[in-house]
C-alpha positions in Angstrom: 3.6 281.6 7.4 6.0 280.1 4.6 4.2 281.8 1.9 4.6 284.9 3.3 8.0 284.8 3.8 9.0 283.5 0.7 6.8 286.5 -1.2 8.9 288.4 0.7 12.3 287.3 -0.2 10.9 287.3 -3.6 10.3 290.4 -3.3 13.7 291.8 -2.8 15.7 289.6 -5.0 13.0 291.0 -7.6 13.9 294.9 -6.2 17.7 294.2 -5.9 17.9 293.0 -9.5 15.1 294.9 -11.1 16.1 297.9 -13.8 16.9 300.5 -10.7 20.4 302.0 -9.6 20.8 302.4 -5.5 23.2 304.1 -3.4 25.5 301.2 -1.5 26.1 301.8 2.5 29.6 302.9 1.4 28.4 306.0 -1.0 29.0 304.4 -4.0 26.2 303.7 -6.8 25.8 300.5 -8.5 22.8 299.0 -10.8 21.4 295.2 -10.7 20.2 293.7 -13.6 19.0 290.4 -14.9 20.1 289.0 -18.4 19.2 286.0 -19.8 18.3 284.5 -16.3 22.1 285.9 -14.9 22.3 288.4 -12.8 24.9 290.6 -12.9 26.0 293.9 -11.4 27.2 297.2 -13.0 29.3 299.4 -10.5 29.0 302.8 -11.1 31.2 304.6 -8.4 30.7 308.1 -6.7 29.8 311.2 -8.1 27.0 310.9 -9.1 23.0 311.6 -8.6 20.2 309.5 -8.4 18.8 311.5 -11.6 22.5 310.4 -13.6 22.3 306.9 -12.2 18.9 306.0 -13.3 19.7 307.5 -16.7 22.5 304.9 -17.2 19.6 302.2 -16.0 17.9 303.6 -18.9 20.1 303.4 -21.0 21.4 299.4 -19.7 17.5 298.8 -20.3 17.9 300.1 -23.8 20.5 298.1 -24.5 19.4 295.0 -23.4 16.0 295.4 -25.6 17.7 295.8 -28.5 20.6 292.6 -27.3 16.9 290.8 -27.3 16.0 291.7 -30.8 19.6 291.0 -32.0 19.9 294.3 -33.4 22.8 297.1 -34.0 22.5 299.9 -31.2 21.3 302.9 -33.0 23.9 306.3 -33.4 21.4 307.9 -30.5 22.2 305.2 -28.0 25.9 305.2 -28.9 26.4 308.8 -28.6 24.9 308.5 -25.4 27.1 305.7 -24.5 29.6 307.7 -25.1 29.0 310.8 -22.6 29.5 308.1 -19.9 32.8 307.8 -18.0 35.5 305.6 -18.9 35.3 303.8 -16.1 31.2 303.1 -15.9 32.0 301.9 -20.3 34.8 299.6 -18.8 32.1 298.2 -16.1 29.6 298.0 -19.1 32.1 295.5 -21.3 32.6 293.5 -18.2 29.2 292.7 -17.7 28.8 292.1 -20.9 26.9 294.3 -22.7 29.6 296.2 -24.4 31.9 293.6 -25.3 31.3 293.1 -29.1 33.4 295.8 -31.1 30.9 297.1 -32.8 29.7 299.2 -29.8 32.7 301.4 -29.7 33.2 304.4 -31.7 35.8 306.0 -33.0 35.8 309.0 -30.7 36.2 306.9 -28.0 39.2 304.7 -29.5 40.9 308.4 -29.9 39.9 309.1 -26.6 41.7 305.8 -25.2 44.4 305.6 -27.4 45.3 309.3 -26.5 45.4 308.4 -22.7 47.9 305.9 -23.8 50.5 308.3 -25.1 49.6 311.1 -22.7 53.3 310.4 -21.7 55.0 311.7 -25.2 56.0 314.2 -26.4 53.9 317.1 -26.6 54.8 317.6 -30.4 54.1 313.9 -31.2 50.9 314.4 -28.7 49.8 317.4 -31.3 50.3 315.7 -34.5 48.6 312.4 -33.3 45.2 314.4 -32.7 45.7 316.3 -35.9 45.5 312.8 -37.7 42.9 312.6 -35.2 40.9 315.1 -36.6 41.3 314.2 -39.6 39.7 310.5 -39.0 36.8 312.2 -37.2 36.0 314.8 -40.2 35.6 312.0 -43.0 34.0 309.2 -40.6 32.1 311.2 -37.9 33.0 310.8 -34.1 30.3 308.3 -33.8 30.7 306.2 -37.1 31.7 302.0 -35.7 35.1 301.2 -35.7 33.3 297.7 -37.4 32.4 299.9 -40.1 35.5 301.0 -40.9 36.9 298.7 -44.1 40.3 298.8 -46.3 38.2 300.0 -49.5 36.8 302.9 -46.5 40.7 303.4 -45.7 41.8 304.2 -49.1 39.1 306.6 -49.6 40.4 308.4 -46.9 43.5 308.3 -48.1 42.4 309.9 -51.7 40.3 312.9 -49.9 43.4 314.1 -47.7 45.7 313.7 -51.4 43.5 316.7 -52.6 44.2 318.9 -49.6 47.3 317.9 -48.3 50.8 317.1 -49.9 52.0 313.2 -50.0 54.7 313.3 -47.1 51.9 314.9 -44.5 49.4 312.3 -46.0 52.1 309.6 -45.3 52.4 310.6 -41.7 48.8 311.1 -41.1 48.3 307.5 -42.5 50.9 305.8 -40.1 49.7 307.6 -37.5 45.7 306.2 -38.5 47.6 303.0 -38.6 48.7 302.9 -35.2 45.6 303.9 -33.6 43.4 301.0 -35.6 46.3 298.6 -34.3 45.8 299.9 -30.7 42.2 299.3 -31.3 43.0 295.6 -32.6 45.7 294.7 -29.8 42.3 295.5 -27.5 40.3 293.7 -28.9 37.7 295.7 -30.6 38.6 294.5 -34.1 39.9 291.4 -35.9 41.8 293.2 -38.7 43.3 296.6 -39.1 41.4 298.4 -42.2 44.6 300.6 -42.1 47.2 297.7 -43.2 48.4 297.4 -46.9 48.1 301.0 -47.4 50.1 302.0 -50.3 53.6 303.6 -49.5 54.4 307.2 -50.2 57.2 308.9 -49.4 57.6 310.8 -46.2 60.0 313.3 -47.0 59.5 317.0 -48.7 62.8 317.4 -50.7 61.4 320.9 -51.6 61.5 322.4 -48.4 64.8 321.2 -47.8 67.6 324.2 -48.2 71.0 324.6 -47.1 71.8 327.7 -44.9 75.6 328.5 -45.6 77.9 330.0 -42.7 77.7 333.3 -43.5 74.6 333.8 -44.1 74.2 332.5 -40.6 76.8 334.9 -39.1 74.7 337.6 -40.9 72.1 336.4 -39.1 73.9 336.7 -35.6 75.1 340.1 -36.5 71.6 341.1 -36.6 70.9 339.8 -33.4 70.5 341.9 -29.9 71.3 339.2 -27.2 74.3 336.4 -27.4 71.4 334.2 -25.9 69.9 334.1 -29.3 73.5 334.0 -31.3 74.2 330.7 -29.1 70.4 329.7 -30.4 71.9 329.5 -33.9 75.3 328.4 -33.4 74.0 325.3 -31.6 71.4 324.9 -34.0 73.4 325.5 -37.1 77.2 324.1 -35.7 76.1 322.1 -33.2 73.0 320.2 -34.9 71.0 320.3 -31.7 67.4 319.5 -31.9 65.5 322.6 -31.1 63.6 323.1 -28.8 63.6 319.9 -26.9 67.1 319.5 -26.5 67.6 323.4 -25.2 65.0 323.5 -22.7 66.9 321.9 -20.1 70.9 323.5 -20.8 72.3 324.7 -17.7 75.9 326.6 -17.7 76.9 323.0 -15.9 76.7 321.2 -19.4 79.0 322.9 -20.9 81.6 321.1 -20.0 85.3 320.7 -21.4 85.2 320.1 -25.3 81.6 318.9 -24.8 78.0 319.4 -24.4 76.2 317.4 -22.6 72.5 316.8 -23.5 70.3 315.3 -20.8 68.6 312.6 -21.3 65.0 312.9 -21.1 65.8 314.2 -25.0 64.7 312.5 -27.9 67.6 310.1 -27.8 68.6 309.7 -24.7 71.6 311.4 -22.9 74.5 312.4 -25.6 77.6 314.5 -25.8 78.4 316.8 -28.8 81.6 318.3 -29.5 81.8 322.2 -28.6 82.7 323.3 -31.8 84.6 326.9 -32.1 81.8 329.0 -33.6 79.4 327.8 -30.2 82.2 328.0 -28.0 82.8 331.9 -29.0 79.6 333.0 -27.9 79.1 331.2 -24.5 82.3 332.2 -23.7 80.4 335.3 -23.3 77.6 334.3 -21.2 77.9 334.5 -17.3 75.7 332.5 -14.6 75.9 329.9 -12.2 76.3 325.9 -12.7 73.0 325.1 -12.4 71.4 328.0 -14.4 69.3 327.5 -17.1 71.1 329.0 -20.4 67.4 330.0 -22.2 64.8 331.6 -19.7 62.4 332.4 -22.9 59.8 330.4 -24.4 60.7 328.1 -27.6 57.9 330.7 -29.5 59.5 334.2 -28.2 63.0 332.5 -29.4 61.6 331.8 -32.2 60.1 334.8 -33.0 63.1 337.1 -32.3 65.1 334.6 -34.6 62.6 335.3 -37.4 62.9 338.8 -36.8 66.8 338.9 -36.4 66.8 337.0 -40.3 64.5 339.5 -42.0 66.5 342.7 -40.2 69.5 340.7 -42.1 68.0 340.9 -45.0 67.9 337.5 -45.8 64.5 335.7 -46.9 63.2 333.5 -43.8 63.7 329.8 -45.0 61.3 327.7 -44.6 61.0 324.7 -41.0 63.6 327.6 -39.4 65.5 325.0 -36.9 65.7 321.4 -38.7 67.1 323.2 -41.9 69.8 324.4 -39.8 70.5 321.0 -37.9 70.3 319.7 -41.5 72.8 322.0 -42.1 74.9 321.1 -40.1 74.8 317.5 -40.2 75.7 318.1 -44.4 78.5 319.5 -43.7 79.7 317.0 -41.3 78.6 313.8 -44.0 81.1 315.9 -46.0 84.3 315.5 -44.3 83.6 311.6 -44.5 83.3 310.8 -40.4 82.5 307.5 -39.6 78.6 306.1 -38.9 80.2 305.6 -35.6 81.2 309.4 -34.8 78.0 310.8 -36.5 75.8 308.6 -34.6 77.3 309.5 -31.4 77.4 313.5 -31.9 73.4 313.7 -33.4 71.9 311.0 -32.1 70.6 309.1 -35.1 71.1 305.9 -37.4 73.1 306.8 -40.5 69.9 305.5 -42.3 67.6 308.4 -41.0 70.6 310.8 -41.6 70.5 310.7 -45.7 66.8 310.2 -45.6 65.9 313.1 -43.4 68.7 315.5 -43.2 71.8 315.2 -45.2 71.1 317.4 -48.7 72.0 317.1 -51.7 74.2 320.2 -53.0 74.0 320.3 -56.2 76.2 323.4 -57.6 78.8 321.7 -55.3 79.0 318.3 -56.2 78.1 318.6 -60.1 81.7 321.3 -59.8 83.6 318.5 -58.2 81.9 315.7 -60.7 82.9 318.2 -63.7 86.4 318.7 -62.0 87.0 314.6 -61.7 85.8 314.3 -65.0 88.9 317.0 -66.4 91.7 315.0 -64.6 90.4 311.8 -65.9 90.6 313.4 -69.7 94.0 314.6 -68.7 94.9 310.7 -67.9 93.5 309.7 -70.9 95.4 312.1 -73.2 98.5 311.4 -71.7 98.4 308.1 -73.0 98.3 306.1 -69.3 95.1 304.7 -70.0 93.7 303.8 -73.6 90.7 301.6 -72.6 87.4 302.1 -70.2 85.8 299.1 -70.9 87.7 297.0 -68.4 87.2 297.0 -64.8 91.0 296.8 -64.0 92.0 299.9 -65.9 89.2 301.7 -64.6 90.5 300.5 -60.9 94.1 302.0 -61.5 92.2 305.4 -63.2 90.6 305.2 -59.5 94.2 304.8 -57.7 95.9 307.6 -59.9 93.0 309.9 -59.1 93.3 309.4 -55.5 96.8 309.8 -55.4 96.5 313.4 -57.0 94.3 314.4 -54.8 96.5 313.7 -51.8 
Protein backbone atom coordinates (compact mmCIF):
# COMPACT_ATOMS: atom_id res chain seq x y z
CA UNK A 1 0.00 0.00 0.00
CA UNK A 2 3.04 2.49 0.73
CA UNK A 3 4.54 1.90 -2.61
CA UNK A 4 1.73 2.77 -4.32
CA UNK A 5 1.22 5.80 -2.78
CA UNK A 6 4.47 7.11 -2.83
CA UNK A 7 4.63 6.22 -6.93
CA UNK A 8 1.94 8.33 -6.81
CA UNK A 9 3.17 11.38 -5.26
CA UNK A 10 6.08 10.84 -7.38
CA UNK A 11 4.18 11.09 -9.89
CA UNK A 12 2.93 14.54 -9.55
CA UNK A 13 5.87 16.24 -8.14
CA UNK A 14 7.50 14.70 -11.46
CA UNK A 15 4.19 16.24 -13.62
CA UNK A 16 4.17 19.62 -11.66
CA UNK A 17 7.90 20.21 -12.28
CA UNK A 18 8.32 18.51 -15.60
CA UNK A 19 9.07 20.85 -18.93
CA UNK A 20 5.01 21.58 -19.28
CA UNK A 21 3.17 25.10 -18.70
CA UNK A 22 -0.60 24.68 -16.99
CA UNK A 23 -3.29 26.95 -16.53
CA UNK A 24 -3.55 27.95 -12.48
CA UNK A 25 -7.32 27.73 -10.84
CA UNK A 26 -7.04 31.54 -11.00
CA UNK A 27 -6.62 31.83 -15.14
CA UNK A 28 -3.22 32.59 -15.06
CA UNK A 29 -0.38 30.37 -16.79
CA UNK A 30 2.84 29.52 -15.14
CA UNK A 31 5.62 26.77 -16.04
CA UNK A 32 7.61 24.38 -13.51
CA UNK A 33 10.94 23.46 -14.00
CA UNK A 34 13.78 21.74 -12.45
CA UNK A 35 17.48 23.04 -12.61
CA UNK A 36 20.19 21.73 -11.13
CA UNK A 37 18.06 19.72 -8.53
CA UNK A 38 15.97 23.32 -7.71
CA UNK A 39 12.92 23.75 -8.61
CA UNK A 40 11.75 26.88 -9.61
CA UNK A 41 8.66 28.50 -11.11
CA UNK A 42 8.29 30.89 -14.17
CA UNK A 43 4.98 32.87 -13.99
CA UNK A 44 3.70 33.65 -17.10
CA UNK A 45 0.40 35.64 -16.53
CA UNK A 46 -2.92 35.76 -18.71
CA UNK A 47 -3.25 36.14 -22.18
CA UNK A 48 -2.20 33.59 -23.39
CA UNK A 49 -2.85 29.92 -25.14
CA UNK A 50 -1.76 26.72 -24.30
CA UNK A 51 -0.06 26.64 -27.94
CA UNK A 52 2.06 30.18 -26.73
CA UNK A 53 2.79 28.73 -23.31
CA UNK A 54 4.24 25.58 -24.28
CA UNK A 55 6.36 27.52 -26.84
CA UNK A 56 7.98 29.51 -23.99
CA UNK A 57 8.51 25.76 -22.28
CA UNK A 58 10.32 25.18 -25.29
CA UNK A 59 12.12 27.64 -25.39
CA UNK A 60 13.10 27.41 -21.12
CA UNK A 61 14.07 23.76 -22.28
CA UNK A 62 16.35 25.22 -24.88
CA UNK A 63 17.88 27.30 -22.65
CA UNK A 64 18.61 25.11 -20.03
CA UNK A 65 20.35 22.58 -22.61
CA UNK A 66 22.61 24.89 -23.73
CA UNK A 67 23.18 26.40 -19.58
CA UNK A 68 24.24 22.46 -19.39
CA UNK A 69 26.75 22.63 -22.06
CA UNK A 70 27.99 26.08 -20.83
CA UNK A 71 27.43 27.53 -24.07
CA UNK A 72 26.40 31.22 -25.64
CA UNK A 73 22.60 31.07 -26.65
CA UNK A 74 22.61 31.16 -30.35
CA UNK A 75 21.10 34.58 -32.37
CA UNK A 76 17.86 32.13 -33.15
CA UNK A 77 17.09 31.54 -29.51
CA UNK A 78 17.73 35.28 -28.69
CA UNK A 79 15.58 36.65 -31.29
CA UNK A 80 13.06 34.51 -29.98
CA UNK A 81 13.65 35.57 -26.52
CA UNK A 82 13.03 38.64 -27.57
CA UNK A 83 9.31 38.31 -29.06
CA UNK A 84 8.43 37.47 -25.42
CA UNK A 85 6.75 40.14 -23.11
CA UNK A 86 8.59 42.17 -20.82
CA UNK A 87 7.16 40.91 -18.11
CA UNK A 88 7.49 36.87 -18.92
CA UNK A 89 11.89 38.19 -19.79
CA UNK A 90 11.68 39.83 -16.23
CA UNK A 91 10.24 36.40 -14.68
CA UNK A 92 12.99 34.58 -16.85
CA UNK A 93 16.04 36.69 -14.99
CA UNK A 94 14.41 36.00 -11.77
CA UNK A 95 14.58 32.53 -12.07
CA UNK A 96 17.58 32.63 -13.25
CA UNK A 97 18.13 31.79 -16.56
CA UNK A 98 18.39 35.25 -17.97
CA UNK A 99 20.47 36.82 -15.48
CA UNK A 100 23.99 36.95 -17.09
CA UNK A 101 24.19 40.11 -19.49
CA UNK A 102 25.11 38.49 -22.25
CA UNK A 103 21.45 37.31 -22.85
CA UNK A 104 20.12 40.71 -23.64
CA UNK A 105 20.25 42.47 -26.84
CA UNK A 106 20.43 45.66 -27.81
CA UNK A 107 16.90 45.95 -29.10
CA UNK A 108 15.62 45.14 -25.98
CA UNK A 109 18.03 47.71 -23.88
CA UNK A 110 16.34 50.42 -26.47
CA UNK A 111 13.18 48.91 -25.85
CA UNK A 112 13.62 49.36 -21.82
CA UNK A 113 15.48 52.40 -21.83
CA UNK A 114 12.76 54.08 -24.10
CA UNK A 115 10.00 53.03 -21.45
CA UNK A 116 12.18 54.95 -19.13
CA UNK A 117 11.92 58.29 -20.77
CA UNK A 118 8.38 57.76 -22.20
CA UNK A 119 7.77 60.82 -19.89
CA UNK A 120 10.07 63.55 -21.96
CA UNK A 121 9.69 65.37 -24.21
CA UNK A 122 8.40 64.26 -27.44
CA UNK A 123 11.41 66.11 -29.33
CA UNK A 124 14.00 64.51 -26.93
CA UNK A 125 11.78 61.21 -27.31
CA UNK A 126 12.42 61.54 -31.30
CA UNK A 127 16.02 62.22 -31.26
CA UNK A 128 16.86 59.49 -28.65
CA UNK A 129 15.42 56.69 -31.14
CA UNK A 130 17.07 58.33 -34.04
CA UNK A 131 20.50 57.59 -32.17
CA UNK A 132 18.58 54.53 -31.70
CA UNK A 133 18.52 53.71 -35.08
CA UNK A 134 21.55 54.42 -35.73
CA UNK A 135 23.00 51.77 -32.92
CA UNK A 136 20.72 49.17 -34.42
CA UNK A 137 21.92 49.77 -38.23
CA UNK A 138 25.82 49.24 -37.47
CA UNK A 139 25.32 46.43 -34.64
CA UNK A 140 22.06 44.67 -35.59
CA UNK A 141 18.95 44.53 -33.17
CA UNK A 142 20.11 41.27 -31.91
CA UNK A 143 23.95 41.72 -31.68
CA UNK A 144 24.92 41.22 -27.27
CA UNK A 145 25.27 44.20 -25.43
CA UNK A 146 28.58 41.89 -24.09
CA UNK A 147 29.81 42.21 -27.44
CA UNK A 148 29.78 45.62 -27.64
CA UNK A 149 33.61 46.95 -26.84
CA UNK A 150 35.26 50.64 -26.80
CA UNK A 151 37.43 49.70 -30.03
CA UNK A 152 33.49 48.55 -31.43
CA UNK A 153 32.39 52.18 -30.08
CA UNK A 154 34.83 54.17 -31.90
CA UNK A 155 34.13 52.38 -35.08
CA UNK A 156 30.84 53.53 -34.83
CA UNK A 157 31.78 56.74 -34.24
CA UNK A 158 34.01 56.89 -37.55
CA UNK A 159 31.02 55.31 -39.87
CA UNK A 160 28.45 58.08 -38.72
CA UNK A 161 31.62 60.98 -39.37
CA UNK A 162 31.27 59.95 -43.15
CA UNK A 163 27.47 60.60 -43.22
CA UNK A 164 26.84 62.92 -40.72
CA UNK A 165 28.42 66.34 -39.61
CA UNK A 166 30.48 66.43 -36.09
CA UNK A 167 27.87 68.35 -33.87
CA UNK A 168 24.87 65.63 -34.90
CA UNK A 169 27.61 62.88 -34.38
CA UNK A 170 28.41 64.46 -30.93
CA UNK A 171 24.76 64.29 -29.87
CA UNK A 172 24.17 60.97 -31.25
CA UNK A 173 27.22 59.80 -29.19
CA UNK A 174 25.94 61.24 -25.80
CA UNK A 175 22.85 60.06 -26.38
CA UNK A 176 24.61 56.14 -27.11
CA UNK A 177 26.25 57.06 -23.96
CA UNK A 178 23.34 57.29 -21.88
CA UNK A 179 21.60 54.33 -23.00
CA UNK A 180 24.94 51.95 -22.40
CA UNK A 181 24.96 53.64 -18.82
CA UNK A 182 21.20 52.81 -18.33
CA UNK A 183 22.15 49.42 -19.36
CA UNK A 184 25.24 49.34 -16.73
CA UNK A 185 23.14 51.05 -13.70
CA UNK A 186 20.93 47.63 -14.38
CA UNK A 187 23.14 45.58 -14.40
CA UNK A 188 23.66 44.01 -17.66
CA UNK A 189 27.19 45.29 -18.03
CA UNK A 190 30.29 45.97 -15.99
CA UNK A 191 31.68 48.86 -18.14
CA UNK A 192 30.16 51.31 -20.55
CA UNK A 193 32.03 50.75 -24.11
CA UNK A 194 30.63 54.27 -24.77
CA UNK A 195 32.98 56.14 -21.96
CA UNK A 196 36.20 57.98 -23.15
CA UNK A 197 34.80 58.82 -26.39
CA UNK A 198 36.71 61.55 -27.90
CA UNK A 199 35.04 65.11 -27.55
CA UNK A 200 33.75 67.02 -30.49
CA UNK A 201 32.06 69.99 -30.54
CA UNK A 202 28.30 70.16 -30.37
CA UNK A 203 27.55 73.30 -31.97
CA UNK A 204 27.14 74.21 -35.90
CA UNK A 205 28.45 77.80 -36.09
CA UNK A 206 27.48 77.71 -39.75
CA UNK A 207 23.98 77.51 -39.41
CA UNK A 208 23.89 80.11 -37.06
CA UNK A 209 22.57 83.67 -38.65
CA UNK A 210 21.33 86.71 -37.28
CA UNK A 211 17.86 87.85 -38.47
CA UNK A 212 17.81 91.86 -38.12
CA UNK A 213 14.50 93.80 -37.18
CA UNK A 214 13.44 94.65 -40.26
CA UNK A 215 13.86 92.08 -42.06
CA UNK A 216 11.50 90.54 -39.44
CA UNK A 217 8.93 93.34 -39.80
CA UNK A 218 9.07 92.52 -43.52
CA UNK A 219 8.37 89.34 -42.61
CA UNK A 220 5.09 90.37 -40.52
CA UNK A 221 4.01 92.63 -43.33
CA UNK A 222 3.76 89.63 -45.38
CA UNK A 223 1.70 87.94 -43.10
CA UNK A 224 -2.37 87.42 -43.21
CA UNK A 225 -3.25 86.85 -39.47
CA UNK A 226 -1.81 88.87 -36.30
CA UNK A 227 -1.73 85.26 -34.77
CA UNK A 228 1.28 84.55 -36.84
CA UNK A 229 2.87 88.29 -36.44
CA UNK A 230 2.63 87.57 -32.54
CA UNK A 231 4.44 84.05 -33.60
CA UNK A 232 7.46 86.12 -34.65
CA UNK A 233 7.46 88.93 -32.31
CA UNK A 234 7.63 86.42 -29.46
CA UNK A 235 9.97 84.35 -31.12
CA UNK A 236 12.24 87.08 -32.38
CA UNK A 237 11.63 90.05 -29.33
CA UNK A 238 10.60 87.81 -26.86
CA UNK A 239 13.14 84.78 -27.28
CA UNK A 240 10.47 82.23 -26.46
CA UNK A 241 11.18 78.72 -27.23
CA UNK A 242 8.91 77.59 -29.94
CA UNK A 243 6.76 75.53 -29.92
CA UNK A 244 6.88 74.23 -26.45
CA UNK A 245 6.56 77.33 -24.68
CA UNK A 246 3.42 78.57 -27.01
CA UNK A 247 1.34 75.61 -26.87
CA UNK A 248 -0.15 76.42 -23.67
CA UNK A 249 -0.56 80.71 -23.92
CA UNK A 250 -3.85 81.77 -22.92
CA UNK A 251 -4.96 85.61 -23.20
CA UNK A 252 -4.64 85.19 -19.06
CA UNK A 253 -0.77 85.25 -19.32
CA UNK A 254 -0.41 88.22 -20.63
CA UNK A 255 -0.38 89.93 -17.85
CA UNK A 256 0.86 93.56 -16.91
CA UNK A 257 4.55 94.12 -18.38
CA UNK A 258 4.91 90.37 -18.34
CA UNK A 259 4.43 86.99 -19.80
CA UNK A 260 3.99 84.46 -18.02
CA UNK A 261 5.20 80.99 -19.24
CA UNK A 262 3.79 77.89 -17.54
CA UNK A 263 5.74 75.63 -16.12
CA UNK A 264 5.48 72.33 -17.52
CA UNK A 265 8.12 74.30 -20.21
CA UNK A 266 11.58 73.41 -20.54
CA UNK A 267 12.58 75.48 -17.59
CA UNK A 268 10.10 75.60 -15.44
CA UNK A 269 7.54 78.52 -14.92
CA UNK A 270 9.21 82.07 -15.90
CA UNK A 271 8.18 85.60 -16.67
CA UNK A 272 9.47 87.63 -19.70
CA UNK A 273 9.22 91.17 -20.13
CA UNK A 274 6.40 92.21 -22.75
CA UNK A 275 8.53 94.04 -24.86
CA UNK A 276 6.79 96.94 -27.29
CA UNK A 277 7.10 95.22 -30.66
CA UNK A 278 4.91 91.92 -28.89
CA UNK A 279 2.80 94.10 -26.98
CA UNK A 280 1.64 95.91 -30.43
CA UNK A 281 0.24 93.01 -31.87
CA UNK A 282 -1.67 91.36 -29.06
CA UNK A 283 -3.04 94.49 -28.32
CA UNK A 284 -4.91 93.44 -31.35
CA UNK A 285 -6.08 90.10 -30.40
CA UNK A 286 -9.52 89.57 -28.66
CA UNK A 287 -10.71 86.37 -26.53
CA UNK A 288 -11.36 85.34 -23.17
CA UNK A 289 -8.91 84.78 -20.06
CA UNK A 290 -8.66 81.36 -20.46
CA UNK A 291 -8.35 81.04 -24.27
CA UNK A 292 -5.69 79.57 -25.90
CA UNK A 293 -3.73 82.39 -28.11
CA UNK A 294 -2.54 79.53 -31.00
CA UNK A 295 -5.42 77.06 -31.98
CA UNK A 296 -3.04 75.70 -35.06
CA UNK A 297 -0.59 73.09 -35.07
CA UNK A 298 3.29 73.90 -34.45
CA UNK A 299 3.69 72.42 -38.36
CA UNK A 300 0.68 74.67 -40.06
CA UNK A 301 2.44 77.63 -37.96
CA UNK A 302 5.26 76.81 -39.28
CA UNK A 303 4.43 76.38 -42.64
CA UNK A 304 2.50 79.65 -43.06
CA UNK A 305 5.68 81.33 -41.43
CA UNK A 306 7.86 79.82 -44.20
CA UNK A 307 5.42 80.93 -46.66
CA UNK A 308 4.96 84.51 -45.20
CA UNK A 309 9.21 84.81 -45.57
CA UNK A 310 9.49 83.70 -49.19
CA UNK A 311 6.15 86.05 -50.19
CA UNK A 312 8.73 88.78 -48.44
CA UNK A 313 11.13 88.00 -50.54
CA UNK A 314 13.58 87.14 -48.16
CA UNK A 315 15.68 83.70 -48.41
CA UNK A 316 14.17 81.16 -45.58
CA UNK A 317 17.07 80.87 -43.04
CA UNK A 318 17.97 77.98 -41.97
CA UNK A 319 16.53 76.10 -37.95
CA UNK A 320 13.49 79.02 -38.58
CA UNK A 321 12.64 79.50 -34.62
CA UNK A 322 16.07 79.09 -32.56
CA UNK A 323 17.72 81.63 -35.04
CA UNK A 324 15.24 84.02 -34.06
CA UNK A 325 15.38 83.26 -30.14
CA UNK A 326 19.11 83.54 -30.90
CA UNK A 327 18.38 86.69 -32.18
CA UNK A 328 17.00 87.91 -29.75
CA UNK A 329 18.99 86.83 -26.93
CA UNK A 330 22.23 88.83 -29.17
CA UNK A 331 20.74 91.62 -28.95
CA UNK A 332 19.97 91.58 -25.37
CA UNK A 333 24.05 90.19 -24.44
CA UNK A 334 24.50 93.54 -26.20
CA UNK A 335 23.19 96.07 -24.03
CA UNK A 336 25.33 94.35 -21.22
CA UNK A 337 22.26 93.00 -18.71
CA UNK A 338 23.38 91.16 -15.87
CA UNK A 339 23.67 87.01 -15.84
CA UNK A 340 21.10 87.69 -13.29
CA UNK A 341 18.40 89.42 -15.60
CA UNK A 342 19.25 87.20 -18.68
CA UNK A 343 18.84 84.18 -16.80
CA UNK A 344 15.56 85.10 -15.44
CA UNK A 345 13.94 86.40 -18.91
CA UNK A 346 15.18 83.03 -21.15
CA UNK A 347 15.63 80.58 -18.88
CA UNK A 348 19.23 79.48 -19.21
CA UNK A 349 22.82 79.55 -17.55
CA UNK A 350 24.97 82.35 -19.05
CA UNK A 351 27.28 79.37 -19.99
CA UNK A 352 24.72 77.80 -22.46
CA UNK A 353 23.82 81.42 -23.70
CA UNK A 354 27.37 82.12 -25.62
CA UNK A 355 27.74 78.53 -26.42
CA UNK A 356 24.37 77.97 -28.01
CA UNK A 357 22.85 81.20 -28.92
CA UNK A 358 24.60 84.45 -28.51
CA UNK A 359 26.39 85.19 -32.24
CA UNK A 360 29.14 86.63 -33.15
CA UNK A 361 28.48 89.82 -35.46
CA UNK A 362 31.20 90.31 -37.17
CA UNK A 363 30.67 93.49 -39.53
CA UNK A 364 29.47 94.99 -36.15
CA UNK A 365 32.06 94.44 -33.75
CA UNK A 366 35.27 94.50 -36.21
CA UNK A 367 33.42 98.55 -37.03
CA UNK A 368 33.49 99.18 -33.31
CA UNK A 369 37.14 97.39 -32.84
CA UNK A 370 38.33 99.69 -35.98
CA UNK A 371 36.51 102.78 -34.34
CA UNK A 372 38.34 102.05 -30.60
CA UNK A 373 41.37 101.55 -32.35
CA UNK A 374 41.01 105.56 -34.16
CA UNK A 375 40.42 107.25 -30.73
CA UNK A 376 43.31 105.35 -29.22
CA UNK A 377 45.69 106.82 -32.24
CA UNK A 378 44.04 110.11 -31.55
CA UNK A 379 45.36 109.73 -27.67
CA UNK A 380 48.49 108.80 -28.78
CA UNK A 381 49.15 111.67 -31.24
CA UNK A 382 48.06 114.10 -28.81
CA UNK A 383 50.94 113.39 -26.79
CA UNK A 384 48.79 111.89 -23.50
CA UNK A 385 50.29 108.65 -23.78
CA UNK A 386 53.84 107.92 -25.27
CA UNK A 387 54.28 104.23 -24.12
CA UNK A 388 52.11 100.80 -24.53
CA UNK A 389 54.33 98.61 -22.99
CA UNK A 390 53.27 99.24 -19.42
CA UNK A 391 50.19 98.03 -17.83
CA UNK A 392 49.45 101.39 -15.95
CA UNK A 393 49.40 103.59 -19.04
CA UNK A 394 47.48 101.13 -20.85
CA UNK A 395 44.83 101.28 -17.68
CA UNK A 396 44.43 105.17 -17.92
CA UNK A 397 44.18 104.70 -22.14
CA UNK A 398 41.18 102.34 -20.77
CA UNK A 399 39.77 105.26 -18.38
CA UNK A 400 40.14 108.11 -20.99
CA UNK A 401 38.39 105.80 -23.53
CA UNK A 402 35.55 105.23 -21.31
CA UNK A 403 35.08 108.56 -20.38
CA UNK A 404 34.64 109.66 -24.10
CA UNK A 405 32.25 107.36 -24.65
CA UNK A 406 30.02 108.67 -21.93
Amino acid sequence: MFFPIVFIVTLIQYYRFSMQAYKTAAGAWQLNFSENGRQKVIYLGRGFTAGSADRIAKTVTDIIAYRKRCDSLPVDLRQKIETFPLRVRDNMRRAGLLADSGAVTLSELLLRYYDSIKHLKPKTLSCSRYAGKQLTGFFGEHCLLSAVKHADALAFRAALLKTLAECTVTRNLRRCNTMFRFAVDSGWLARNPFDKMPGGSEVNVERRVYVDRETVRRVMDACKTDEDRLLLALARFGGLRIPSEIQHLRFRDFAGNVIRIHKDTKTGAREVPLFGEIREIFERLSGKPDDLIFHCRVSCLRLRIVLAIRQAGVPVWTKLFVNLRSSCITDLDERRYSDVTMNAIFGNSAAVRNRHYVQFRREREYAKVLSDDERLLKLFRSGECTDISDDILLQKIHLVLENTLK
